[in-house]
Backbone as CSV, one residue per row, in Angstrom:
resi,resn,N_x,N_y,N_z,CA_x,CA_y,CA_z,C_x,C_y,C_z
1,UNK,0.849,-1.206,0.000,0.000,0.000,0.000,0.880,1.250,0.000
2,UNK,0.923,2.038,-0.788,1.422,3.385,-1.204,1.063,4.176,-0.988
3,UNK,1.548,5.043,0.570,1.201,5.732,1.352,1.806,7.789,1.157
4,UNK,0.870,8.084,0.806,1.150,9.597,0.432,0.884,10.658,1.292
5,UNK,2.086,11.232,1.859,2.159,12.044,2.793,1.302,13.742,2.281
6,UNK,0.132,14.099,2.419,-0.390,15.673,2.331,-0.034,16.323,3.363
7,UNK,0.630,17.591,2.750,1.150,18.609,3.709,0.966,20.318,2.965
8,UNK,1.484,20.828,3.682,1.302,22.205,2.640,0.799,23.248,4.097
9,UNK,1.113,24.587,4.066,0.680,25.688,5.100,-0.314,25.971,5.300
10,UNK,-0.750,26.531,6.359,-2.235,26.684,6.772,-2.913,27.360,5.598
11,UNK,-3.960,27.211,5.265,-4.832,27.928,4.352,-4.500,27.591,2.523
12,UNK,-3.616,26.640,2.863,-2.906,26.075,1.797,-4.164,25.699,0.524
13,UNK,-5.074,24.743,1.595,-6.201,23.745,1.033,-6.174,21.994,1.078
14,UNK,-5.234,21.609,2.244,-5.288,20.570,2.404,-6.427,19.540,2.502
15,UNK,-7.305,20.241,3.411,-9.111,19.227,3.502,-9.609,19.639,1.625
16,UNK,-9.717,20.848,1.216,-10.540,20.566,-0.080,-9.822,19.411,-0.732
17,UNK,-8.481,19.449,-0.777,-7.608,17.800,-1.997,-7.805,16.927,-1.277
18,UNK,-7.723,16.754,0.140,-7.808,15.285,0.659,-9.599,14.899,0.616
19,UNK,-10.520,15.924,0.653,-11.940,15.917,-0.109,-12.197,15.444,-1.026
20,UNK,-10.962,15.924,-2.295,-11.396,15.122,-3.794,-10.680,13.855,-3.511
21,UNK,-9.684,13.378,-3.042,-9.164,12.197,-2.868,-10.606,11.293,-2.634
22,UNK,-10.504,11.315,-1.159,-12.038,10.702,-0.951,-13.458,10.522,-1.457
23,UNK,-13.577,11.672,-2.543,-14.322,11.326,-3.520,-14.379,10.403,-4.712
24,UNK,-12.988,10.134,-4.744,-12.191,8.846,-5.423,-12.403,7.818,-5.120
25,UNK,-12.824,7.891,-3.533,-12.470,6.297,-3.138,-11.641,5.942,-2.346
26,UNK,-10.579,6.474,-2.068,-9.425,6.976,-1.434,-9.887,7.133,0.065
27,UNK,-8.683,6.275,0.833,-8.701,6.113,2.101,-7.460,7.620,2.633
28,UNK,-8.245,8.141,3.748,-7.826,9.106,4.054,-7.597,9.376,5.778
29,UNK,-5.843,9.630,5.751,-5.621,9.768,7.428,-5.411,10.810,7.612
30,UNK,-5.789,11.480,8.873,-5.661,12.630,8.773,-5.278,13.579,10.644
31,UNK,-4.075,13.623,10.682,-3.970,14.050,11.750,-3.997,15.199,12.688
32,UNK,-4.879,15.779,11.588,-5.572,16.974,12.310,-6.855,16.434,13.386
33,UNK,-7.502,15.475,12.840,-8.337,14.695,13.043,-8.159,14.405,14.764
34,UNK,-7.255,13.188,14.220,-6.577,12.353,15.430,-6.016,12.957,16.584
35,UNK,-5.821,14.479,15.962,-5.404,14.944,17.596,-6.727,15.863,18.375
36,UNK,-7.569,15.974,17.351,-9.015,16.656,18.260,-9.813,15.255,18.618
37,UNK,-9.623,14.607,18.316,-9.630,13.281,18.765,-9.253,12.713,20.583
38,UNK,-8.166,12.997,20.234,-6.771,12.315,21.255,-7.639,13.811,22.586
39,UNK,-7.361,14.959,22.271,-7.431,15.844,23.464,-9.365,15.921,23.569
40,UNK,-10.410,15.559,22.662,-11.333,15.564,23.369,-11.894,14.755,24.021
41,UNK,-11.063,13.077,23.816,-11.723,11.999,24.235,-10.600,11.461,25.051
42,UNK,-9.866,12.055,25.086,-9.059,11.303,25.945,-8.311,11.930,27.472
43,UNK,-9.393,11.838,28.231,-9.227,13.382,30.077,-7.492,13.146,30.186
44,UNK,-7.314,11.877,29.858,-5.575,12.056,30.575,-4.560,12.894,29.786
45,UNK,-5.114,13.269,28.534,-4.065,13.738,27.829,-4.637,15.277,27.874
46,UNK,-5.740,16.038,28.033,-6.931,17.227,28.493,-6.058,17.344,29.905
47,UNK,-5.510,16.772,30.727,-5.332,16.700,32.169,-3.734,17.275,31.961
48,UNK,-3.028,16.379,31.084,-1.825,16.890,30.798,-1.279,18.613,30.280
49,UNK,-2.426,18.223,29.167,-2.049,19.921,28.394,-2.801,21.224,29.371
50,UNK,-3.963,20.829,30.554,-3.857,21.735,31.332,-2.945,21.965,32.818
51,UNK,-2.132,20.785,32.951,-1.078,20.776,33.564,-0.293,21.634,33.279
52,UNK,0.138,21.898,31.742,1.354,22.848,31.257,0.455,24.169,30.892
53,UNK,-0.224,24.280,30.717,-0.996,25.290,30.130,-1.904,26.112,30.872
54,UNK,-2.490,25.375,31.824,-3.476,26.293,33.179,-4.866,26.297,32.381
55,UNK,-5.336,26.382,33.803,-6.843,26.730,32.918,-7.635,27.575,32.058
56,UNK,-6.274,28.743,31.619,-6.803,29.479,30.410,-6.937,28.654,29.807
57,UNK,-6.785,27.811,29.463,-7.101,27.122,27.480,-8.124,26.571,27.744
58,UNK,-8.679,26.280,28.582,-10.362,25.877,29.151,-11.382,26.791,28.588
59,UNK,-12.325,26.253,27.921,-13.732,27.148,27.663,-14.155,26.910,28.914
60,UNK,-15.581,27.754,29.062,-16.801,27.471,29.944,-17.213,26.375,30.286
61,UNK,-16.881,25.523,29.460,-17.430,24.058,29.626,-17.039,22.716,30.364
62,UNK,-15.087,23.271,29.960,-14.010,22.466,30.480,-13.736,21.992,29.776
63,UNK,-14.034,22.157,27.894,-13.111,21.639,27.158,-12.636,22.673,26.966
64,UNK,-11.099,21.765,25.883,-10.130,22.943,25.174,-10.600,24.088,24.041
65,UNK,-9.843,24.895,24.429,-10.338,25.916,23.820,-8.719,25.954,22.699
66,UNK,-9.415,25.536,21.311,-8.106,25.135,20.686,-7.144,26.469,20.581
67,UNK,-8.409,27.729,20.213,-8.158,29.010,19.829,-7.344,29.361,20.741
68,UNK,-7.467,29.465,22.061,-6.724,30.214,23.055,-5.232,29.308,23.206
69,UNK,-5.255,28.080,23.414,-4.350,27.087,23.082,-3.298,27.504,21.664
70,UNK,-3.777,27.761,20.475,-2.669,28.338,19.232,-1.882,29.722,19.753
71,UNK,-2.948,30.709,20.387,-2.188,31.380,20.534,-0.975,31.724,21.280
72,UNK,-1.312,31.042,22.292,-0.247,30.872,23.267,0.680,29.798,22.675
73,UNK,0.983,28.868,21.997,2.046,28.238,21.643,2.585,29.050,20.469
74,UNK,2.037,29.405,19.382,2.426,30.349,18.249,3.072,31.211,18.981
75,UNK,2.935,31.900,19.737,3.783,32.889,20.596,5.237,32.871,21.193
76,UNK,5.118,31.425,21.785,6.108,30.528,22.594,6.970,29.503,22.107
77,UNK,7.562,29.844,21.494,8.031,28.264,20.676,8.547,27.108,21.862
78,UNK,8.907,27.458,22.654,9.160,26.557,24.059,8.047,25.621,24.551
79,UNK,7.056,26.463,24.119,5.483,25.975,24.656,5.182,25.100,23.639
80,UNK,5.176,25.798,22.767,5.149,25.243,21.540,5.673,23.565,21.655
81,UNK,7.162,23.549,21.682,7.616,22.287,21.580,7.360,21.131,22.718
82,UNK,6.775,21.826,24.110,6.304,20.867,25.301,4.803,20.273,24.595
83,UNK,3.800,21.335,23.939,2.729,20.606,23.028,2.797,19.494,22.559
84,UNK,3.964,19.475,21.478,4.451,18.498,20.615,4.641,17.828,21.116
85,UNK,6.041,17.839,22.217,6.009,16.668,22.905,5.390,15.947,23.477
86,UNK,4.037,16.046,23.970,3.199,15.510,24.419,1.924,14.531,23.384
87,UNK,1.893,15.629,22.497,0.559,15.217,21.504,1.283,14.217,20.109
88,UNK,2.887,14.148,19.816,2.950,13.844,18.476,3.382,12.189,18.846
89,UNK,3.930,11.723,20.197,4.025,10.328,19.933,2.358,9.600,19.558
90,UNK,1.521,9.802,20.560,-0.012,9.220,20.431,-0.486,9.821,19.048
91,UNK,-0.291,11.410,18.568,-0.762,10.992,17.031,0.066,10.037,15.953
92,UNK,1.353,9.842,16.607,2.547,9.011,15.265,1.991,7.576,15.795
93,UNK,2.022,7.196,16.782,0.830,5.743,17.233,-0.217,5.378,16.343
94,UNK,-1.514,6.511,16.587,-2.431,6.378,15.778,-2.049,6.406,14.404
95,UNK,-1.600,7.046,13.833,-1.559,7.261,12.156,-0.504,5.759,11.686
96,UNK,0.160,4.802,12.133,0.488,3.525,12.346,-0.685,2.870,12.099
97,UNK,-1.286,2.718,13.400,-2.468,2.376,13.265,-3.572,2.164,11.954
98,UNK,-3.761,2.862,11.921,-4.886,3.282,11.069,-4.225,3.056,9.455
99,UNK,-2.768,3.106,9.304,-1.905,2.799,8.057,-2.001,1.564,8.093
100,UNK,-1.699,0.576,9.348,-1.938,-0.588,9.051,-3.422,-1.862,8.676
101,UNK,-4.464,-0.756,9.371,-5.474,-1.085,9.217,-6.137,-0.749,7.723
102,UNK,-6.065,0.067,7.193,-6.054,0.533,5.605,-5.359,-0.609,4.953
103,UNK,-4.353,-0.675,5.138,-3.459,-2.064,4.212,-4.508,-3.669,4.691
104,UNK,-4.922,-3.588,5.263,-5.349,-4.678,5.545,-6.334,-4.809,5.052
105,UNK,-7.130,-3.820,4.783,-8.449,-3.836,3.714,-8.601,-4.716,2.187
106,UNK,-9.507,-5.339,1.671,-9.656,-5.495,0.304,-9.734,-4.454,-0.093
107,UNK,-9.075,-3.066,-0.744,-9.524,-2.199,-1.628,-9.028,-2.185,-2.959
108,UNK,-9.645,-1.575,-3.907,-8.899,-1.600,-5.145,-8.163,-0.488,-5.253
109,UNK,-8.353,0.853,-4.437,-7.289,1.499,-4.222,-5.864,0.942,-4.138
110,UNK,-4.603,1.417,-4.290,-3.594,0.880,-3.965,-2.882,1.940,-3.232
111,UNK,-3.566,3.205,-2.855,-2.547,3.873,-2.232,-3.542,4.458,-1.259
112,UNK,-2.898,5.554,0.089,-4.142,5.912,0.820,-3.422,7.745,1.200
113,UNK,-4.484,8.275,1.607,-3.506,9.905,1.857,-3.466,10.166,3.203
114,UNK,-2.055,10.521,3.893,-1.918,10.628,5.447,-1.803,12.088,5.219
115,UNK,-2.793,13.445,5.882,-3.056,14.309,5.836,-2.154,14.651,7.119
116,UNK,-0.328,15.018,6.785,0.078,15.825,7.731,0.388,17.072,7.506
117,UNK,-0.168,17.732,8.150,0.062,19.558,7.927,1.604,20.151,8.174
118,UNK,2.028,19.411,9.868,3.524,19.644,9.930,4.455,18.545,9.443
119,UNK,3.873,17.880,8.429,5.103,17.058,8.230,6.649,16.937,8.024
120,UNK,7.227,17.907,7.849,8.392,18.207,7.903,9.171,18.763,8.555
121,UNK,8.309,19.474,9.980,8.644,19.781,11.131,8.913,18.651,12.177
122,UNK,7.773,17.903,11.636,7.428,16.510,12.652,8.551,15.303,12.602
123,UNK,9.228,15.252,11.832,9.805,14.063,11.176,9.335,12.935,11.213
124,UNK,7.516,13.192,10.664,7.145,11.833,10.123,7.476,11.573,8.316
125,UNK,8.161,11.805,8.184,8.318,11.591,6.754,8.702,10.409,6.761
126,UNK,9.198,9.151,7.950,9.576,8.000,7.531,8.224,7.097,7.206
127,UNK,6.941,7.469,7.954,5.712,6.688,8.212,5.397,6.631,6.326
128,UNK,5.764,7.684,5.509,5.103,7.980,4.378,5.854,7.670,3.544
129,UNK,5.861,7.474,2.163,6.467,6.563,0.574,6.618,8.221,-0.397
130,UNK,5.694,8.929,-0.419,5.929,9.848,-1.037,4.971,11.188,-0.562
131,UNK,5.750,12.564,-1.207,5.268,13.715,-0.107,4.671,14.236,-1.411
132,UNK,3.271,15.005,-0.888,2.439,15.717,-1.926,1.981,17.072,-1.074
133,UNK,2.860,18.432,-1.925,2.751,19.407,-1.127,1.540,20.293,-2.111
134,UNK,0.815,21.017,-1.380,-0.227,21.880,-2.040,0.383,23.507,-1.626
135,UNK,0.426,24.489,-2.729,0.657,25.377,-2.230,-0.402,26.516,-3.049
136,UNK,-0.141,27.546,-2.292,-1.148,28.777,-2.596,-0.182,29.942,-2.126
137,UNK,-0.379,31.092,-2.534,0.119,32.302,-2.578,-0.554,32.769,-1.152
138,UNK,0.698,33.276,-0.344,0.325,34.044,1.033,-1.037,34.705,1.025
139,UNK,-1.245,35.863,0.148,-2.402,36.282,0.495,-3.462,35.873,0.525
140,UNK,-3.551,34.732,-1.007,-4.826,33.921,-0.429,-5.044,32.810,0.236
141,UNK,-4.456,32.429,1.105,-4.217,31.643,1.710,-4.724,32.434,3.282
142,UNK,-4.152,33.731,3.262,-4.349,34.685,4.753,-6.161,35.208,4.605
143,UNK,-6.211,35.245,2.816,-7.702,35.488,3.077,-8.799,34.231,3.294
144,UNK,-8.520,32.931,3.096,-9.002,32.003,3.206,-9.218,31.411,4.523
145,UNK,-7.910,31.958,5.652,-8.378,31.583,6.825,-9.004,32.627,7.938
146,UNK,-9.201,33.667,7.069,-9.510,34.622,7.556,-11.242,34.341,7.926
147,UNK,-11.853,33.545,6.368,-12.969,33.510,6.142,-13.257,32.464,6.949
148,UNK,-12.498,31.160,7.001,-12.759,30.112,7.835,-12.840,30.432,9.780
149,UNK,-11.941,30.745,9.951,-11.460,31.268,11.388,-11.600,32.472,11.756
150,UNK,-12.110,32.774,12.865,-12.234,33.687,13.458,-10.499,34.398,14.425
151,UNK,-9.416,34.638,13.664,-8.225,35.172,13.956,-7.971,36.178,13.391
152,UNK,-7.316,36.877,14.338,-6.683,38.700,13.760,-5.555,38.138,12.818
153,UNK,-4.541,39.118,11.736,-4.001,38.900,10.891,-2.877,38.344,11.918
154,UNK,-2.382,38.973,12.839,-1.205,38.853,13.381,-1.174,37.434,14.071
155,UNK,-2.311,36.797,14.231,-2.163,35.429,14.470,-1.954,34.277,13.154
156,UNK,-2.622,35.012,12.457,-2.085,34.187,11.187,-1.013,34.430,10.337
157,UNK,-0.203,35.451,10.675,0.536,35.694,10.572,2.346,34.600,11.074
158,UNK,1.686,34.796,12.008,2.481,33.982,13.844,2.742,32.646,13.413
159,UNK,1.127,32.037,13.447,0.740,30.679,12.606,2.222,30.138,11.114
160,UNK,2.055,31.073,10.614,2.581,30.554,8.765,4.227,30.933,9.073
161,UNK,4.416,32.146,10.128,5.821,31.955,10.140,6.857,30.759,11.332
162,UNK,5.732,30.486,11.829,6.206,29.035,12.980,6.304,27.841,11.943
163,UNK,5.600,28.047,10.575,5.716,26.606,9.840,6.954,26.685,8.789
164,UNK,7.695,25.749,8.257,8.681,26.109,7.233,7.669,26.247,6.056
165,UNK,8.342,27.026,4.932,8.441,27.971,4.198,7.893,26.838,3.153
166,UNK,7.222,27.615,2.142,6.904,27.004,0.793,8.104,26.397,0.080
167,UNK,9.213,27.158,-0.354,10.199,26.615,-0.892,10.980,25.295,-0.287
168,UNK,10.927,25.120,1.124,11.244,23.837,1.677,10.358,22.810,1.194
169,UNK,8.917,23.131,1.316,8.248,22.352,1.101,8.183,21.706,0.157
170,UNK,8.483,22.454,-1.143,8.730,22.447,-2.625,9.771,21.573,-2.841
171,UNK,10.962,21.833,-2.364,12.191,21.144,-2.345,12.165,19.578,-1.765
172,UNK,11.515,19.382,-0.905,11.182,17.935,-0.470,10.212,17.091,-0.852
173,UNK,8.880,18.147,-1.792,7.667,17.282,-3.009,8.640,16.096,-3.758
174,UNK,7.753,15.289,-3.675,7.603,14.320,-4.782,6.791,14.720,-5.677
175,UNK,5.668,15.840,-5.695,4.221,15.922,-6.263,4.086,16.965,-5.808
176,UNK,3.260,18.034,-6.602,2.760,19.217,-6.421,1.482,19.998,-6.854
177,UNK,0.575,20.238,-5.788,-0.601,20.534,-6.439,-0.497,22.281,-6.250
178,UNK,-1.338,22.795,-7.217,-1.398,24.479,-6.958,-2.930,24.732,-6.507
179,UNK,-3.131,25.416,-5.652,-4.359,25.404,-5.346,-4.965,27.255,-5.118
180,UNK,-4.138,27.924,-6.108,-4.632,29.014,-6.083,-5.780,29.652,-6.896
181,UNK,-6.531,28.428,-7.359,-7.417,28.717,-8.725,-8.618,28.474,-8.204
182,UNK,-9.160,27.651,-9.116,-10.674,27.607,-8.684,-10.909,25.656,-8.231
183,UNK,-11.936,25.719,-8.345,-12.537,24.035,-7.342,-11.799,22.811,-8.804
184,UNK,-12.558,23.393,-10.044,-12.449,22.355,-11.053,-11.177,22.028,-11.801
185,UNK,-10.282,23.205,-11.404,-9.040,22.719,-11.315,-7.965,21.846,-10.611
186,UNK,-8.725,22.398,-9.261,-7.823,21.658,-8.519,-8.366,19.758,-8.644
187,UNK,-9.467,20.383,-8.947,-9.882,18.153,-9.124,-9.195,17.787,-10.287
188,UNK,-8.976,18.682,-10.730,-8.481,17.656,-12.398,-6.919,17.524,-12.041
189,UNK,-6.169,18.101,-11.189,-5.116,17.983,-10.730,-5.414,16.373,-9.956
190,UNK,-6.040,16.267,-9.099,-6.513,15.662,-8.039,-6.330,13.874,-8.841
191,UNK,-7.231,14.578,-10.209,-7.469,13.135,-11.019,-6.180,12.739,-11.239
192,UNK,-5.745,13.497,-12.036,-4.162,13.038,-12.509,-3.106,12.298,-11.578
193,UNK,-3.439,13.168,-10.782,-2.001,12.710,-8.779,-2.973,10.941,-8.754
194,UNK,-4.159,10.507,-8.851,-4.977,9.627,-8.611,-4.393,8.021,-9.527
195,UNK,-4.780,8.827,-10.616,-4.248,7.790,-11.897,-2.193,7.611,-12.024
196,UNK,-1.460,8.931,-11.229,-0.161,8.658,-11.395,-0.039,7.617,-10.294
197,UNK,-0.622,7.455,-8.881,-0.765,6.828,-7.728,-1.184,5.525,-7.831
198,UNK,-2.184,4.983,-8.789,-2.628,3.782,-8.909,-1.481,3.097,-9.995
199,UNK,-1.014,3.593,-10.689,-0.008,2.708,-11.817,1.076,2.616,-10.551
200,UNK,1.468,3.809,-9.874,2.932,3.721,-9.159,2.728,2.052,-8.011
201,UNK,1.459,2.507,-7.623,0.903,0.984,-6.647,0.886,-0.309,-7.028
């Protein structure tokens, strides 16, 4: 099974391609997922990150408040990296997981997409066979999460300069989608990466 690492910067468009993937047919991991996952269902690891963090990152409710949580690590890179340390072994666990359980399937797929956003920060690049980066031009990318999220510029700002740079990203593709256009482009891209993925499998 021929496992394809999605990555690319916030506002990039990672969920719309890993969207058309799955409209394919296409088995899709995704560890954005797995970690709202991991901290809403799981009190011991909720128990941990308000250990380091205090009960600001608490809503009203007593869950995490992811929003207040970014900002304070985007801020902190120290903080930042105690996060990680905590949240990326149980998501590199799960995404194992769930890789091995995909392979185990009858599908006629032959390949599946592991949706990591920091992948090249993370050094999961060993879990994955080949890297498929999506990129988009800063501004629309800043206006896209502008529309999605409720953040001032300077957090998204904070956000895109804590992640490495397009040109890294570029430099370590196997595959490259552009996603500064419109929907029916980016699928016909989508098709092509689909049909190069099933011969490579």
């Amino acid at each position: 099974m021929l496992k394809i690492g999605l990555t690319g910067g916030i506002g990039s468009g990672k969920t719309a391609v890993s969207d058309q993937f799955q409209a394919l047919g296409i088995n899709v991991i995704d560890t954005d997922i797995i970690s709202r996952e991991l901290i809403n269902h799981n009190p011991a690891v909720l128990k941990k990150i308000v250990g380091i963090f205090g009960n600001k990152v608490l809503d009203a409710k007593g869950f995490l408040d992811r929003k207040k949580l970014a900002q304070i690590v985007f801020g902190d890179k120290q903080q930042k990296q105690q996060l990680e340390k905590l949240l990326h072994p149980a998501i590199r666990s799960e995404v194992s997981r769930q890789i091995q359980h995909f392979s185990s399937l009858n599908t006629q797929a032959g390949y599946i997409i592991v949706v990591i956003p920091l992948l090249l920060e993370t050094g999961f690049t060993d879990l994955i066979d080949r890297i498929l980066v999506v990129i988009a031009e800063e501004k629309v990318r800043v206006e896209r999460i502008k529309q999605r999220d409720d953040r001032s510029s300077a957090q998204i700002y904070a956000i895109i300069s804590s992640q490495v740079n397009d040109d890294k990203r570029i430099s370590a593709a196997d595959d490259i989608i552009d996603n500064n256009n419109n929907l029916d482009y980016l699928a016909s891209q989508v098709r092509q990466l689909d049909k190069k993925y099933q011969q490579l499998s």
